[in-house]
N, C-alpha and C positions, 0 to 999 in steps of 0.2 A: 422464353425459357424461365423457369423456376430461378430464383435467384436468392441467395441467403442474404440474412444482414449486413453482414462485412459489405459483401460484394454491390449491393444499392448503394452504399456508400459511398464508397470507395469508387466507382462510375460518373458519381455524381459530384465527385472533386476532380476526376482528371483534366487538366488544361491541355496537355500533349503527352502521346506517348512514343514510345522512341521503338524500333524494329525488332529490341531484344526485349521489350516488352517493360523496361525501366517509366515509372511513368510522374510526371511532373503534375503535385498534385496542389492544389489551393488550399490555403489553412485557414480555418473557422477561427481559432482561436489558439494565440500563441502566450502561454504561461514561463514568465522568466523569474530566477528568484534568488538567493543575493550569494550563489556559487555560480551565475553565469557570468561574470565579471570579465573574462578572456573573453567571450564572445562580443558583448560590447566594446572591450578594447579593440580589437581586430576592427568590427566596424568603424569605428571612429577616427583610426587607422588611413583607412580606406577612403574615407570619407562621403564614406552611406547618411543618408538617413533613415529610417524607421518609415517601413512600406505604409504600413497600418497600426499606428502608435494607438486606434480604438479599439481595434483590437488584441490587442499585446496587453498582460495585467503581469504588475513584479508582486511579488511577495518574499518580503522575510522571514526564512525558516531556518533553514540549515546553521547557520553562525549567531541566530540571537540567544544570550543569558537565560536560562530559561528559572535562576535564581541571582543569587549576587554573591559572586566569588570572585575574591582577592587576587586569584591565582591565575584569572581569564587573562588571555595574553594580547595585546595589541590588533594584532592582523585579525582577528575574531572582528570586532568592532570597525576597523577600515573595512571588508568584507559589507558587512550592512550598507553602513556610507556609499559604499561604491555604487552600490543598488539605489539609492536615492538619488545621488548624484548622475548618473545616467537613464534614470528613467524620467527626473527632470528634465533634463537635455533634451530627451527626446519628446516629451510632451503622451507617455506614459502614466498612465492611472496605477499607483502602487498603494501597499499595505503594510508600512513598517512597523518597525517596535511601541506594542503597545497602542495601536490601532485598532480600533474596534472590531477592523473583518483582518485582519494581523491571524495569519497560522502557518501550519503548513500547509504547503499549498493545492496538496492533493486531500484536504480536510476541508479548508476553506474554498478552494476553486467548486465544489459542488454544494457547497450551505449557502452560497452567493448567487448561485444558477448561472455562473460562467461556464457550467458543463451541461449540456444538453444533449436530446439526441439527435441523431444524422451528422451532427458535426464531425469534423476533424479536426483533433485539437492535439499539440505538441507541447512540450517541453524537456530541456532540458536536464532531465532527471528519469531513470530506468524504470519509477514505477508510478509514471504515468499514465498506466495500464489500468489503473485505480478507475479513474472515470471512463471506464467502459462501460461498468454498474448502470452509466443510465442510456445507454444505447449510443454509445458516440465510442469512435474508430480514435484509440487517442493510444500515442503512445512516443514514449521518451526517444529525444537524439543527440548528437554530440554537441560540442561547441562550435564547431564550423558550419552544422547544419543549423542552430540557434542563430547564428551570425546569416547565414543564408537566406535562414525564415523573416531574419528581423528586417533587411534588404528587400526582399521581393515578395511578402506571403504565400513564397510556394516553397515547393521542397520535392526534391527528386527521389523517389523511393523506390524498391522491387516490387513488386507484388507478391506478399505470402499469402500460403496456402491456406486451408481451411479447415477447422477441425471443433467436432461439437464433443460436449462431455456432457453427459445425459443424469440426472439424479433422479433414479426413483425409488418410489416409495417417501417417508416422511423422518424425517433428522429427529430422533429419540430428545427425551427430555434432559436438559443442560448440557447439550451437543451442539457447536457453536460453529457459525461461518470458516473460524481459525483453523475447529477440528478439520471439520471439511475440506479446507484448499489443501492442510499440509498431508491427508490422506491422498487426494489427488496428487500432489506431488512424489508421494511416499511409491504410491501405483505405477505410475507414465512414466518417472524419473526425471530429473534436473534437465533434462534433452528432450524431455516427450515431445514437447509441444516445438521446439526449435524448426522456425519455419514459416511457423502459423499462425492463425490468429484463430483462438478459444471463442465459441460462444455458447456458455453453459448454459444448460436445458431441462424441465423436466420438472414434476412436482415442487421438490424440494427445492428447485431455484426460485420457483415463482412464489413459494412460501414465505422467503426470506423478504425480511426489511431491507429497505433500501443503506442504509447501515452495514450492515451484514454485505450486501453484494458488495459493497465499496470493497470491502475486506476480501471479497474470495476476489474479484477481478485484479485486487493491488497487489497480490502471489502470483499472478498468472506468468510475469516474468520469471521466477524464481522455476517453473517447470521448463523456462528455455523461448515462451512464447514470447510471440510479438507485441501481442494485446491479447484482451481478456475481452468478452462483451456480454451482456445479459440484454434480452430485448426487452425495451419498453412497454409498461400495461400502468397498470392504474396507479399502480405503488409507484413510480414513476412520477407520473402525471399531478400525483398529489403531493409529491415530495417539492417537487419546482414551483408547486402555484405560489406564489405572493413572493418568491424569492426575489432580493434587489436587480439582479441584473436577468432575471428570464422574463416573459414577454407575459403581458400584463393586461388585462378587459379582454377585449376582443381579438388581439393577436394574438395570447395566452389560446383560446379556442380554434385561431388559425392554425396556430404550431401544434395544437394536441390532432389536429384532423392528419397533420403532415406527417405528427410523430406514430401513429397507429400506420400508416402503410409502411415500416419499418423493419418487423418481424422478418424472420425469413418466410417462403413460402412454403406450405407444406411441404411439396414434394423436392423443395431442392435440397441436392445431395453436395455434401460434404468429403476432402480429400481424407478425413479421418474421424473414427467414430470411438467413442470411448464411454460403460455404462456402468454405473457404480450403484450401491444399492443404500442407499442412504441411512436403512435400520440398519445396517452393519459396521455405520462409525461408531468410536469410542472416543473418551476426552484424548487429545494426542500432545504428541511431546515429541521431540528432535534429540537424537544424544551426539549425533556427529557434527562436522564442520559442513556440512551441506541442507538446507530443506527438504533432500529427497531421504534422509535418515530421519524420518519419520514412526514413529510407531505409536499402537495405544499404548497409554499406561500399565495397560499388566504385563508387556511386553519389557522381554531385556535385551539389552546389546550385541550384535553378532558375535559369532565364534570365527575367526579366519578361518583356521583349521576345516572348517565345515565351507567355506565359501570356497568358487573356481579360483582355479589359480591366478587368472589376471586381477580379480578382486582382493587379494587377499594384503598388498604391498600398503591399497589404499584405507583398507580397514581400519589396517594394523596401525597406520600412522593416524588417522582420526580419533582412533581409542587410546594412543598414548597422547597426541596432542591437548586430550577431555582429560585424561588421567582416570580413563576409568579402564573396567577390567571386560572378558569376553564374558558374555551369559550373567554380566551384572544386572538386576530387576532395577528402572527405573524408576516406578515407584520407591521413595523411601529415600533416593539420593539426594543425601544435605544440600544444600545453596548457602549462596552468599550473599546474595542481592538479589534486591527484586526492582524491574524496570515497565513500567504498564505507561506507554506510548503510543507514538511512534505514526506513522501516515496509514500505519496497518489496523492499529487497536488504540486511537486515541475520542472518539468519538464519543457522544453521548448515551448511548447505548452500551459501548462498553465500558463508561467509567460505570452506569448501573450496573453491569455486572458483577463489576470486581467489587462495588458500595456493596451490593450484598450479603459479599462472604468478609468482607471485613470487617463490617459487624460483629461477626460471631469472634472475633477473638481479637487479638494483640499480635503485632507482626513480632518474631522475635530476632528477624536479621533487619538491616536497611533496605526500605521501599520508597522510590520516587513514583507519584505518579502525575505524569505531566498531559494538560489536556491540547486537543488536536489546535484549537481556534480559539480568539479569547471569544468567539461568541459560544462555544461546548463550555471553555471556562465559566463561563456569565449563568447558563442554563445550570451546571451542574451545582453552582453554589446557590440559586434561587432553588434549586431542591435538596440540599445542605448536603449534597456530599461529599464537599471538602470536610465538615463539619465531623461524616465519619470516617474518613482517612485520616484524618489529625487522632481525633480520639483512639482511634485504631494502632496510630503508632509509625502512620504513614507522611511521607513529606508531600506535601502540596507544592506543586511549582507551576509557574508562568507559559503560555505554549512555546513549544519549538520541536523544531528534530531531536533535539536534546539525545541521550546517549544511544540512540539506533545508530548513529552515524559517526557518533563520539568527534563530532565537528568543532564544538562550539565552547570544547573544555570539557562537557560532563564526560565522561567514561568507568570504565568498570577499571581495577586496578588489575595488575598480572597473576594471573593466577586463579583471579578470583572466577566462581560460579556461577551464573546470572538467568533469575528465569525471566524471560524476557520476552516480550508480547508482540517486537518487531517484525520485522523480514526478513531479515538474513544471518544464518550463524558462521560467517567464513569465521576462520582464522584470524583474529586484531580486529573483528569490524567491532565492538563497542570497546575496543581498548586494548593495545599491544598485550598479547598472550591472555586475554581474556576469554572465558568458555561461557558459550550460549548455548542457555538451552529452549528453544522457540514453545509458546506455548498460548492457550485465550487468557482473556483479562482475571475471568473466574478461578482458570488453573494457575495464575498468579499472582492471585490474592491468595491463593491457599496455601500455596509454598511461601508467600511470607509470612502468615500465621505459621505455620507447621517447621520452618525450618528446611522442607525439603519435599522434594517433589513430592504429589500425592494427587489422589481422584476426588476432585469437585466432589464430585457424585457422595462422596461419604457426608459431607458437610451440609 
């Protein structure tokens, strides 16, 4: 039988499966990072050891400094430690503060080549959907099942469904991975995907840098999915060769023979099919407290009055939560801050982007831009583009999660405006009563120059 991506995979990890079709699977590669701390408590608890502490990597993200503030609070800093302190224990290979492969760790787990394809790889964090990008079945789980993974290398899961989202045609000129996923999400909705596991297809995907896929597959959660996958081809293949931890001479060409029978097959079918036309994205923007309140930029904000009446309670409260009005034009809308990050838009690639447009002018609000890895930090100042964020008017910081998650002390203050190049715009995610508005690295460098949102595209 014809069999898709997910599904080769996902067969070829099962240990046992159970009548209801629940099935116990082996883990390739388990990523812990210095907010899993409960789960190693628990183990230690119990008095586990670590199945496979070679394959287990910690990294510090979520809790480190990502500048030096007075006002950083205690448990920030024991968090780190703790991550040291038990990956030593366990005889764990870790990457803390100020470590040369130090990031986050959905930045650094694929510049390392601890993300390959055919694997299954977990972690303890929701958008570990990220290294899908290179053809690996990967995606985040609790602390009880981190504590499970860390005990036995396996992990008992359901089986989700399946489902392709097709791009064709070619992504117009400074229309960006970012545009892309949050249209997708804007389409399907925050549920589309609830289920399944995405494997995006079609010109437009295979177009894209491997960069850029990191970015669309690390939304995938954000439309409700499981995982995200892109199949492996060349852009792949060339991305991993020399990296420290993938497979090197001659087993480099064993694993590229393994990773080409990967694809799905032509003819197998998918529980759900989804086809977008790629010249029909625009730069996009978020104005609600969800990723599926998506629109282009020349677009404005719903009218309840105009929506069904179950939609109308949740609008209404989104548009007063943003404090803005019905049928307000997004373009043009002031900010307060600008934030170019995050496991979504911290990469080398993107900080080129946003180097671009910062050039052209002076930011006139406050802009951080904090890079994914100190090895994107290292690359990006060997091509001086701290050099034009500084000049620009932008702050250069250190890597970390830093304010996507507003974990580690950075945050947005209440109230404030924030164009923000993360994942998620809930309600308080960069900072109690804080307002996000999701956007690429290029459409926020622009809104830091301009003061407010606007089209790349003009600059």
């Amino acid at each position: 039988m014809a069999k898709t991506m997910f599904e080769k995979i996902w067969e070829a990890h099962v240990v046992e499966e159970r009548p209801d079709g629940t099935a116990l699977l082996y883990v390739d590669r388990h990523l812990v990072h210095d907010a899993t701390a409960q789960a190693f408590d628990l183990l230690n608890e119990e008095g586990h050891s670590v199945r496979r502490p070679d394959l287990t990597f910690g990294m510090a993200d979520h809790y480190v400094p990502t500048h030096q503030d007075p006002d950083r609070q205690g448990h920030h800093d024991a968090m780190v430690s703790a991550l040291e302190t038990n990956t030593q224990r366990h005889g764990i290979t870790s990457f803390g503060m100020r470590h040369a492969y130090q990031g986050i760790v959905h930045v650094a787990g694929p510049e390392l080549g601890l993300t390959q394809p055919g694997m299954l790889l977990v972690c303890g964090d929701s958008h570990t959907s990220t290294h899908g990008a290179l053809g690996t079945l990967a995606f985040g789980i609790g602390a009880s099942e981190v504590t499970h993974t860390l005990a036995t290398q396996c992990l008992w899961q359901k089986k989700p469904r399946t489902m392709r989202v097709t791009l064709k045609g070619t992504l117009p000129a400074h229309i960006t991975a970012k545009d892309l996923i949050l249209t997708i999400i804007g389409k399907i909705g925050a549920n589309g995907g609830t289920g399944h596991v995405i494997e995006y297809s079609g010109t437009a995907i295979q177009a894209l840098s491997m960069e850029s896929r990191l970015t669309l597959c690390n939304m995938s959660i954000e439309a409700g999915a499981r995982a995200g996958m892109v199949a492996p081809d060349i852009t792949t293949f060339n991305y991993l060769r020399d990296k420290p931890y993938a497979p090197q001479g001659e087993q480099y060409d064993q694993a590229v023979a393994y990773w080409e029978t990967l694809p799905s097959d032509p003819n197998a079918t998918f529980d759900k099919e989804v086809e977008i036309n790629a010249g029909d994205i625009a730069p996009t923007v978020t104005w609600g407290t969800s990723p599926e309140t998506a629109l282009p930029i020349h677009a404005a904000t719903p009218n309840p009055a105009a929506m069904a009446t179950e939609q109308r309670s949740a609008i209404e409260a989104m548009l007063g939560y943003m404090a803005l009005s019905p049928e307000q034009p997004l373009q043009g809308l002031a900010i307060d801050r600008v934030f170019i990050g995050s496991c979504t838009n911290s990469r080398i690639e993107d900080l080129r982007a946003a180097a671009a447009i910062a050039k052209k002018g002076k930011a006139r609000i406050p802009a951080v831009v904090v890079p994914g890895s100190w090895q994107v930090r290292t690359q990006a100042e060997k091509e001086g583009l701290d050099r034009v964020f500084i000049a620009a008017g932008f702050e250069w910081r250190e890597p970390g999660c830093s304010m996507c998650v507003a974990m580690n002390g950075d945050h947005i203050p209440p109230h404030e405006r924030c164009a923000s190049t993360s994942n998620r715009n809930f309600a308080g995610r960069q900072g109690r009563d804080s307002r996000t508005h999701l956007m690429s690295p290029a459409m926020a460098a622009a809104a830091a120059i301009h003061g407010c949102i606007t089209d790349v595209r003009n600059l």
